[in-house]
C-alpha positions as CSV (number, residue, x, y, z in Angstrom):
1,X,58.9,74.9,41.8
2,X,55.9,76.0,44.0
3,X,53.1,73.5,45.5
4,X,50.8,76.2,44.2
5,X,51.7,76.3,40.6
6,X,49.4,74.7,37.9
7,X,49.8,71.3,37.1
8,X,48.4,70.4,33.6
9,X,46.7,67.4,32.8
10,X,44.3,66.2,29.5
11,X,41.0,66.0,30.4
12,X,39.4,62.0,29.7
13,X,36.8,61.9,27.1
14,X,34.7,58.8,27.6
15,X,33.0,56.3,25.9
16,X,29.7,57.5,25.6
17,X,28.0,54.3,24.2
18,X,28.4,52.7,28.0
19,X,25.2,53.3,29.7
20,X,24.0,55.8,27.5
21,X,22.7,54.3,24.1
22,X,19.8,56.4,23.9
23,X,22.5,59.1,22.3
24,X,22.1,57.3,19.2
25,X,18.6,57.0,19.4
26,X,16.3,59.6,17.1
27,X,15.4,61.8,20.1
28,X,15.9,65.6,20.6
29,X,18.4,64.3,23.2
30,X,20.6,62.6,20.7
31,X,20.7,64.6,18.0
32,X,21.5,67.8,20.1
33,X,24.2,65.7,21.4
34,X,25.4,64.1,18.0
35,X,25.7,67.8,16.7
36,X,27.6,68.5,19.7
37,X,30.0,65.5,19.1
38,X,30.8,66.8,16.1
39,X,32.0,70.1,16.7
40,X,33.8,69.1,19.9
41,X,35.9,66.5,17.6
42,X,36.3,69.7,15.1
43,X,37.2,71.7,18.2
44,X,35.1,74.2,17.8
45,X,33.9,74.3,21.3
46,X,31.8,77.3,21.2
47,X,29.4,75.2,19.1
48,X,29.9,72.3,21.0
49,X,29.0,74.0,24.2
50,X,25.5,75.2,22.3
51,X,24.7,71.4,21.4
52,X,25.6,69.8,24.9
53,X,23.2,72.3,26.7
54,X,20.5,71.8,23.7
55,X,21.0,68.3,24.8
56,X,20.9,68.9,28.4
57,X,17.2,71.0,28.1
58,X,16.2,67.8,26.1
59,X,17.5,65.6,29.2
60,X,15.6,67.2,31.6
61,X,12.5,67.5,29.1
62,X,12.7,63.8,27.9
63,X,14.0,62.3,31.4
64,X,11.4,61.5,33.8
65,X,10.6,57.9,33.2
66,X,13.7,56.6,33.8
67,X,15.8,58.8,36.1
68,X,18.5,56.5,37.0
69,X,19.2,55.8,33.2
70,X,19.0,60.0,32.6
71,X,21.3,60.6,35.6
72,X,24.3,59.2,33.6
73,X,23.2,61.0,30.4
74,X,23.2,64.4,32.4
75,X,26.3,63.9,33.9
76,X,28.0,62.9,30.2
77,X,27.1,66.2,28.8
78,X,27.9,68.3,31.6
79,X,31.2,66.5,31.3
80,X,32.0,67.2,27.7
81,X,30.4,71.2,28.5
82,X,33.3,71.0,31.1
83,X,36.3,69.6,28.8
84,X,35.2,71.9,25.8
85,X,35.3,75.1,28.3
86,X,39.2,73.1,29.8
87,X,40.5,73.2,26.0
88,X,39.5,77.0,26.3
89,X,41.0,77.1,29.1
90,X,38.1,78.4,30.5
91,X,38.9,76.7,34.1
92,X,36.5,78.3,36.6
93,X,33.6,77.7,33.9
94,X,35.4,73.4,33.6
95,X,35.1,73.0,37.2
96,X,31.7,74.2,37.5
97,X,30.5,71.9,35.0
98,X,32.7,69.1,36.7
99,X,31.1,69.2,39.7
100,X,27.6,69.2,38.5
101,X,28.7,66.0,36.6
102,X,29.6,64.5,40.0
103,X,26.9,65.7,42.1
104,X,24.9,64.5,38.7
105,X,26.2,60.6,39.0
106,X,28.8,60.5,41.6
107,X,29.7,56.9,40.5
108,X,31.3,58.6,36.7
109,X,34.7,58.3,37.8
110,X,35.8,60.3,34.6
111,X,34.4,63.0,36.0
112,X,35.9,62.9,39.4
113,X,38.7,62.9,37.4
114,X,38.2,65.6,35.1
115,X,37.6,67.5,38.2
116,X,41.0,66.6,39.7
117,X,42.0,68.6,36.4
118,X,40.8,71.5,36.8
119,X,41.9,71.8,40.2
120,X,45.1,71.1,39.3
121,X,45.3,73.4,36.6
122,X,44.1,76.4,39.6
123,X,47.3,75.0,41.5
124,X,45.0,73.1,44.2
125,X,46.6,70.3,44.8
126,X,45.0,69.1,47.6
127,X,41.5,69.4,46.3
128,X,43.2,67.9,42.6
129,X,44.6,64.7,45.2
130,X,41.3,64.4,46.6
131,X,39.1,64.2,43.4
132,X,42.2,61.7,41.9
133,X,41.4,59.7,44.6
134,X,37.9,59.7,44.2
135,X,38.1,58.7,40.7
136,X,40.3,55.4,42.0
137,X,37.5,55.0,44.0
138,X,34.9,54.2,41.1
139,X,38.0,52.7,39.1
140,X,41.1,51.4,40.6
141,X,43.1,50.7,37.1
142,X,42.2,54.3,35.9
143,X,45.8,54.8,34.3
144,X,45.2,58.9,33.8
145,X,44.2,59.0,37.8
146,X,47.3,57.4,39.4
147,X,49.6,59.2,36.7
148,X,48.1,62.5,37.9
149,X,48.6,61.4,41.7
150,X,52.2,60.6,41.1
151,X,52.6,64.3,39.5
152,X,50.7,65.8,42.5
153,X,52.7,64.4,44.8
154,X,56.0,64.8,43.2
155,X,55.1,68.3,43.4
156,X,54.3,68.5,47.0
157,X,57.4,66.5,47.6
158,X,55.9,63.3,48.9
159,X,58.4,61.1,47.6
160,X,56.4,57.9,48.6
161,X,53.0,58.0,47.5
162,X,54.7,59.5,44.2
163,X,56.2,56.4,43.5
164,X,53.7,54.5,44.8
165,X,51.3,55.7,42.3
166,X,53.6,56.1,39.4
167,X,54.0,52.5,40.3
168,X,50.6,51.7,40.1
169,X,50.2,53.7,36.5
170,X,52.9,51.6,34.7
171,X,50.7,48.3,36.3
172,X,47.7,49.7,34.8
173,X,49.6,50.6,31.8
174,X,52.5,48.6,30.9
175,X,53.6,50.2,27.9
176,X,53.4,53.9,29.3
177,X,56.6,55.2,29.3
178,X,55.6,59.0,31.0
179,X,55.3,57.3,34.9
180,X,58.5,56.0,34.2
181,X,59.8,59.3,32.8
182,X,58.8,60.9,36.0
183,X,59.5,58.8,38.3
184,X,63.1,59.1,36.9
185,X,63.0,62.8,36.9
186,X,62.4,62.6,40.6
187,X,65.4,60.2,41.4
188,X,67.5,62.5,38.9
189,X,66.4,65.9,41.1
190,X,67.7,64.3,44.0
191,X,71.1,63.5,42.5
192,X,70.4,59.4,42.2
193,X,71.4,59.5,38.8
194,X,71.8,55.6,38.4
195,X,68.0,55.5,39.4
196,X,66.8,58.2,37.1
197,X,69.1,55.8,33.9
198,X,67.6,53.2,35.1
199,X,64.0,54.4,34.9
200,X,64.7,56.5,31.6
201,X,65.8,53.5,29.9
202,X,62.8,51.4,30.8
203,X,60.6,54.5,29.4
204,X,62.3,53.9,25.8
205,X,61.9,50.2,26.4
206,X,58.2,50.0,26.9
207,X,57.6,52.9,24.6
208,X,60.2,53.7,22.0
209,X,58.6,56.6,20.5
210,X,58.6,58.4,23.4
211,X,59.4,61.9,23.4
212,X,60.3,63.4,26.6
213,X,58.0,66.3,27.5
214,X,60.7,67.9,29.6
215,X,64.6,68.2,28.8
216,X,66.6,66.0,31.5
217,X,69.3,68.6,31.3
218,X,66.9,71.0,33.1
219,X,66.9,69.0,36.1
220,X,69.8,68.0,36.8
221,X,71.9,68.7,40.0
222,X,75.2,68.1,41.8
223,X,74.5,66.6,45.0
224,X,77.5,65.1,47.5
225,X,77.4,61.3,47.7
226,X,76.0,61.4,51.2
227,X,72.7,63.5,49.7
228,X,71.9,61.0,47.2
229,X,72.6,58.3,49.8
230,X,69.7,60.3,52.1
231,X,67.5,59.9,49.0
232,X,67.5,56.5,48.9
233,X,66.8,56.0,52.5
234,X,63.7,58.9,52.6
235,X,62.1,57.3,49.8
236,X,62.4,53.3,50.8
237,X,61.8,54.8,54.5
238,X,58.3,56.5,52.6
239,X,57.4,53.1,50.8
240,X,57.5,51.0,54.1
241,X,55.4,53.5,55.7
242,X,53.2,53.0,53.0
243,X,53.4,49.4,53.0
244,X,55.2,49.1,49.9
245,X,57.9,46.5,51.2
246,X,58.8,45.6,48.0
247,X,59.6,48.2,46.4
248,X,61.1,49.6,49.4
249,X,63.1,46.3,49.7
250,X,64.1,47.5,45.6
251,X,65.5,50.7,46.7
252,X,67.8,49.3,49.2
253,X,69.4,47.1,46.5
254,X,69.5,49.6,44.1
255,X,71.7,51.6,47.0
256,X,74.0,48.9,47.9
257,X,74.4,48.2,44.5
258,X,75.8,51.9,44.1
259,X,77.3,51.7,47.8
260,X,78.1,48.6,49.0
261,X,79.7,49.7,51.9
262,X,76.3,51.7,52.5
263,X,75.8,49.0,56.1
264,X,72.7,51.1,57.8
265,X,71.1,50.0,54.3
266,X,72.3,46.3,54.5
267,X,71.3,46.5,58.3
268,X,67.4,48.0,56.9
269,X,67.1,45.3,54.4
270,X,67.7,42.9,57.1
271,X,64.9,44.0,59.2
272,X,62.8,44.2,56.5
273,X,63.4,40.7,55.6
274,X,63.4,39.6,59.1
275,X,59.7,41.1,59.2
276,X,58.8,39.6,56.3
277,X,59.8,35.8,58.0
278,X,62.7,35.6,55.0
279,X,64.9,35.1,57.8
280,X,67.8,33.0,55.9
281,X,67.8,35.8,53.6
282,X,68.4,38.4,56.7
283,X,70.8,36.7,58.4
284,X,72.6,36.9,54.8
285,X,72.5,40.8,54.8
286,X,73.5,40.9,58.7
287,X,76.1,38.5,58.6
288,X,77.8,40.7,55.7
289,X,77.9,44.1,58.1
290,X,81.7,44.1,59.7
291,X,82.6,44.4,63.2
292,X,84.1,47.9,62.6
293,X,80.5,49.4,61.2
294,X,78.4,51.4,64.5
295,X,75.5,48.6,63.8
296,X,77.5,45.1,63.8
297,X,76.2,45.1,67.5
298,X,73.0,45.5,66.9
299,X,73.0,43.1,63.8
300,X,74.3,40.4,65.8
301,X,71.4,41.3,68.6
302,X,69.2,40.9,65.2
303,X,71.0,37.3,64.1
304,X,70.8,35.9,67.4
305,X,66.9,36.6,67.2
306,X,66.4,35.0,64.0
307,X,68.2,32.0,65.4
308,X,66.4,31.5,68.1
309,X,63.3,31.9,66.5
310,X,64.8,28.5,64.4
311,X,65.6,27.0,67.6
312,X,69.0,27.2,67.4
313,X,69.4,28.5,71.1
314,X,73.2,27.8,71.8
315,X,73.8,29.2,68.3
316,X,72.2,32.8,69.1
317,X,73.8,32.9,72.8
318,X,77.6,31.9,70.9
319,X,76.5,34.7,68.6
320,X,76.3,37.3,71.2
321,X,79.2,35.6,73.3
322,X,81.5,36.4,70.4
323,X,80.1,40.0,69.8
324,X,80.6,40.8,73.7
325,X,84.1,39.8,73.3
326,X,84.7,42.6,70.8
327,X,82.4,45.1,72.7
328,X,82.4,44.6,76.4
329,X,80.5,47.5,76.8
330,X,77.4,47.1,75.2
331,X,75.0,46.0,77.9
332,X,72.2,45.1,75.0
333,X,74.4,41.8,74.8
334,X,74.3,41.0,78.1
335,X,70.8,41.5,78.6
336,X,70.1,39.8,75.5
337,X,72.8,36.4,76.7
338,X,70.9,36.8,80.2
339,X,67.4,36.3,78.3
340,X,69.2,33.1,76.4
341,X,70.7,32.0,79.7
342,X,67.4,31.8,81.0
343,X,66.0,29.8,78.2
344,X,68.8,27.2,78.3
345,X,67.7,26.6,82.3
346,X,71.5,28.2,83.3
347,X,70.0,30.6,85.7
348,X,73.2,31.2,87.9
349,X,75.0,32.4,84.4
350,X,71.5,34.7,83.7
351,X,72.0,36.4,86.9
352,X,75.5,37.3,85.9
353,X,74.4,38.5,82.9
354,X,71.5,40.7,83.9
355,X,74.0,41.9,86.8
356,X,76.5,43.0,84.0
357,X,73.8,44.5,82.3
358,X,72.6,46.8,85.0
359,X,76.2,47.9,85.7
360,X,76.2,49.0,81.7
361,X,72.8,50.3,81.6
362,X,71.9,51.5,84.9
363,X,69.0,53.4,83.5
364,X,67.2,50.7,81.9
365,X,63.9,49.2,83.5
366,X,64.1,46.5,81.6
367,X,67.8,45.0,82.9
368,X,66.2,46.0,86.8
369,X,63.3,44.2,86.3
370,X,64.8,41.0,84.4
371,X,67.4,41.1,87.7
372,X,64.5,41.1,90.0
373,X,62.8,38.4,88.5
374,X,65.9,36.2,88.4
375,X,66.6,37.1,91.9
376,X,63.4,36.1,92.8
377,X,63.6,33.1,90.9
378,X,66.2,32.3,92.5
379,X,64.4,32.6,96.0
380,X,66.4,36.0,96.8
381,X,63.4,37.7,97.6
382,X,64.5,41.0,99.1
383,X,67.3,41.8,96.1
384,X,64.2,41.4,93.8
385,X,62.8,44.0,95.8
386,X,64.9,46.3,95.3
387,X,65.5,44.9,91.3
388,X,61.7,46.0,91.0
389,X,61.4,49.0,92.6
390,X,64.2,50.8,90.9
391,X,62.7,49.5,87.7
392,X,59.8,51.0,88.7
393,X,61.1,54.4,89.5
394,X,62.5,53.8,86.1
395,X,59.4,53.1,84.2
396,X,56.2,54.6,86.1
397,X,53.6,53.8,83.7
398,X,54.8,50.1,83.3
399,X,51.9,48.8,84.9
400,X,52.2,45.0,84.8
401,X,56.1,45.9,86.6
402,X,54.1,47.4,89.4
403,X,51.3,44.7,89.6
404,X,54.5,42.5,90.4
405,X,55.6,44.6,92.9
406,X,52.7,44.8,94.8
407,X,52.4,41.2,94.7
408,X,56.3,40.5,96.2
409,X,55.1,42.7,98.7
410,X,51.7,40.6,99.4
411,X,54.6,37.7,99.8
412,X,56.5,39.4,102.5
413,X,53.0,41.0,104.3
414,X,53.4,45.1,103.4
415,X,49.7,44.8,102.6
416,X,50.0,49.4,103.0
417,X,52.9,49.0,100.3
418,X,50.9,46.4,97.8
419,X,47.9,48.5,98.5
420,X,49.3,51.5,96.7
421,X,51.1,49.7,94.2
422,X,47.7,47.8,92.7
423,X,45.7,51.2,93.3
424,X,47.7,52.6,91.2
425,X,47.2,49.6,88.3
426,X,43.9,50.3,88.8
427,X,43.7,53.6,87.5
428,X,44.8,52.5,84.4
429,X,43.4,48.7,84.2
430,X,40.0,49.2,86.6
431,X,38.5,46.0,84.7
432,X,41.3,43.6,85.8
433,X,40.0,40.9,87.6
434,X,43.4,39.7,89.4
435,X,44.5,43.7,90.4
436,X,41.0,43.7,91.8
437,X,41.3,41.0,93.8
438,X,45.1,41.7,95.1
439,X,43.6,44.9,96.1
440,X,40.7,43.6,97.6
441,X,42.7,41.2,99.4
442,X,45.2,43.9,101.2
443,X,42.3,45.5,102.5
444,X,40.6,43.0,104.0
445,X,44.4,42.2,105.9
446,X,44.4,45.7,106.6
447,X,40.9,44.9,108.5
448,X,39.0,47.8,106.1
449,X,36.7,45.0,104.9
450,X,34.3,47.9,104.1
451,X,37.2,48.8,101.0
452,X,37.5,45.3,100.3
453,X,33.8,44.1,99.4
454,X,32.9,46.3,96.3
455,X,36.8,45.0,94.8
456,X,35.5,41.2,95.9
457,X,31.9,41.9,94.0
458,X,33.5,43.5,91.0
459,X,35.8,40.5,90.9
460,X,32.8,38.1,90.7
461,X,31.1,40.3,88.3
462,X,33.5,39.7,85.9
463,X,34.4,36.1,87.1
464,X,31.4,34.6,89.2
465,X,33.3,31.2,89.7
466,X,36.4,33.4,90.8
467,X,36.9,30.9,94.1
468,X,39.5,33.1,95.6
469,X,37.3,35.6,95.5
470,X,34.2,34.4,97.1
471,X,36.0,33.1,100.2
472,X,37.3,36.0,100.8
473,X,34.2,38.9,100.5
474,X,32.1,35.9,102.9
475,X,35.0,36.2,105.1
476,X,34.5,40.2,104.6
477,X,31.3,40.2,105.1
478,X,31.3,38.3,108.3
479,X,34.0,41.0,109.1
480,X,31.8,43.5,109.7
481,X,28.8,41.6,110.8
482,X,26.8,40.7,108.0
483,X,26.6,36.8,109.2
484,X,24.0,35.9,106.4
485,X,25.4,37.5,103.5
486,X,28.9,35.8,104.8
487,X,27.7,32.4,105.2
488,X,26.0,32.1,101.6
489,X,29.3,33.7,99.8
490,X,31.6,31.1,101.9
491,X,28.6,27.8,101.0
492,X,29.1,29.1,97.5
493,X,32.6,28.9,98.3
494,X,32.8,25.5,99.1
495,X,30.4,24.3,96.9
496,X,32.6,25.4,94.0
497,X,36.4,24.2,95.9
498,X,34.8,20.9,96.2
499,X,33.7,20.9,92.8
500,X,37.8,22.1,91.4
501,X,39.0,20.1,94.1
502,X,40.8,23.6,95.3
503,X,42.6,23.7,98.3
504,X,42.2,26.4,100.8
505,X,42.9,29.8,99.3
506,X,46.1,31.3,98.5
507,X,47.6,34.2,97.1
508,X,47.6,32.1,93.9
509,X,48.4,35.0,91.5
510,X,51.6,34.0,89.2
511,X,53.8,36.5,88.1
512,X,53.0,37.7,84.8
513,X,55.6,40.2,82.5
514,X,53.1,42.1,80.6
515,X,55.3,44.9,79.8
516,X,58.6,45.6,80.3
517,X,60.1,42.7,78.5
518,X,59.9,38.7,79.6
519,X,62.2,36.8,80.2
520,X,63.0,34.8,76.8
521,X,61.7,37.3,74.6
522,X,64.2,38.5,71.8
């Protein structure tokens, strides 16, 4: 069926004593309306249509002392002049009226959703979603509004938000059996016929005297096995995009309550629980996926996370220790046991384990960089080197990598290299204080003090007790001859080291792993 066919809703009458007793009252205003009542409720709309714009002159005539109180009164009648033109199906003359009712009181969310109707009923969707959404808006349990969305929706083929809303309908009504109707006409069209039982028995559960508007038979399809599984995973993929965990965690049972040897389902669940901190109930789902199935690894990867997260450290490393006797090949596991090595203080069996994990992943910045900061670790200064600058070649935009690199080059005096390297963290972090400094502090042992001052001053901008810092731009400054200035940074200077009880300056800066994965992390 086309996203541009009519969809067709009732429009919602309203209760017209709410904010608008003065109908009752023996004015022009509410008798013109009260004859107008009556011949809507005899559906003879013509009349009606007479009455409401009697009443509406008499709005306008009667309404100047209390606007705010008239507003709402306007915007009723044009709304009942709009539903008696929709039951002629008079929709261009509906929507006209609709959208003075909103313009009249924009807080009348009956009329936002009256409006929705008629759009529908033209086949625009998007403006019917829109004024749907507007009418939540002004009244978030407005049963008619998310049933509507849901049918949108379904039409456009947004599984998600579908069920999302026709979710959100059966909350605001529990005894509504059409949301669950559709909602099982939807699973039905995509061949998850156990869904669609499911949700047509609930209908005749909550409502017994339902009476299907459409005939199931109509819809039904032959789909492989594999089709309906993609069902299940599209829509729970659509919920958890839409932050419906629940329900998304409700379609993966229902699946592997079809398909229990459906593991990419089991192995979803388990993330979701993982994320979700039900992590006894995750390790439950992974621990059921078999070593023959394409995601045991990464399950196990998953299980060892979860137990080190419990602090259950030698329990996540045997975990992976097992799985890499199965699948020597998988250098996730070694650079996951190299992370765990680390933690337990076995640094000599880390190395080994980032080494084996370079040799199976030669491509990966992360297992280079790891390497290089065991190596260096390790005091094996030059082979971290080399660690971090293939993992930079590797990763060009990791920019914390390359601050480290730059710094093991301050350590073995390439200011030139270490230069480059922090320039370029600059261009992407020009407010860090520490790459501004590092920089600032290969210049000045390059002998361009000139360079170095404005790096120095933007340091102390940021940091004015930044002792480091001011040593070095008086030492600058008495660089190129500017004795003054250079005496009162390096007082300042000492003022402050006595104060911290610093010792002469250093190259201070520790190593941090910003972004290509720390050491520990899981």
């Amino acid at each position: 069926m086309s996203s541009t066919e009519p969809l067709n809703f009732m429009p919602l009458d309203l209760d017209t004593f709410n904010g608008s007793e003065r109908f009752m009252a023996g004015t022009r205003l509410g008798a013109a309306f009260g004859q107008g009542i009556r011949a809507y409720l005899r559906a003879d709309y013509a009349n009606a249509i007479e009455h409401f714009k009697a009443a509406l002159i008499a709005a306008y005539i009667e309404g100047e002392e209390r606007a705010q109180i008239y507003d709402r009164e306007r915007a009723i009648i044009y709304l009942y002049i709009g539903n008696a033109l929709a039951y002629q199906e008079d929709w261009e003359g509906a929507l006209r009226e609709y959208l003075e009712a909103v313009q009249t009181d924009p807080q009348l969310s009956e009329a936002h959703y009256n409006l929705g109707v008629a759009f529908a009923a033209q086949g625009r969707l998007d403006r019917a979603i829109a004024a749907f959404k507007e009418a939540i808006e002004h009244n978030p349990r407005l049963y008619e509004a998310h049933f509507s969305l849901g049918r949108c929706y379904q039409r456009l083929d947004d599984a998600g938000r579908a069920y999302i809303h026709y979710d959100q309908a059966c909350q605001a009504r529990p005894q509504a059996a059409e949301p669950r109707y559709y909602m099982g006409l939807m699973h039905q069209s995509h061949g998850a016929h156990e869904l669609a039982q499911r949700c047509f028995a609930e209908a005749l559960r909550v409502e017994p005297t339902f009476v299907s508007p459409e005939l199931q038979d109509e819809v039904l399809v032959n789909r492989s096995e594999e089709e309906v599984a993609q069902w299940y995973y599209r829509l729970s993929n659509d919920l958890k995009q839409q932050g419906y965990e629940e329900e998304a965690e409700r379609i993966y049972r229902a699946l592997l309550q079809w398909r229990p040897e459906e593991h990419y389902a089991r192995y979803l669940l388990g993330n979701l629980l993982a994320r979700a901190r039900r992590l006894d109930e995750a390790l439950e789902e992974y621990a059921q996926i078999p070593p023959q199935d394409k995601y045991y690894v990464d399950a196990r990867i998953r299980i060892s996370a979860i137990l080190k997260l419990q602090n259950k450290t030698r329990e996540a490393y045997d975990t992976l220790f097992e799985c890499a006797r199965l699948h020597p090949a998988n250098g996730q596991l070694f650079l996951n046991m190299g992370k765990l090595l680390y933690d337990m203080n076995k640094h000599a069996g880390a190395i080994k384990a980032f080494e084996r994990a370079v040799q199976l992943l030669p491509n990966d910045p992360q297992a280079h960089y790891l390497l290089g900061f065991m190596y260096n670790l390790m005091g094996r200064e030059g082979w971290a080197l080399a660690a971090w600058r293939k993992a930079v070649e590797l990763a060009p935009d990791a920019h914390s990598l390359r601050y480290d690199l730059g710094y093991m080059y301050v350590r073995r005096n390439r200011y030139d290299l270490a230069a480059k390297e922090f320039a370029r963290v600059l261009q992407f972090w020009p407010d860090d204080v520490e790459t501004n400094f590092m920089l600032g502090l290969c210049y000045k042992e390059l002998m361009e003090p000139a360079r170095a001052i404005p790096l120095f001053e933007k340091v102390l901008r940021r940091n004015p007790r930044h002792v480091q810092a001011l040593y070095y731009l008086g030492a600058s400054y008495l660089q190129i001859g500017n004795t003054s200035l250079g005496k009162a940074y390096l007082r300042r200077y000492d003022y402050l080291a006595s104060q911290e009880q610093t010792s002469p300056p250093t190259t201070r800066r520790a190593m941090r792993q910003r972004s290509v994965g720390m050491v520990g992390s899981s």
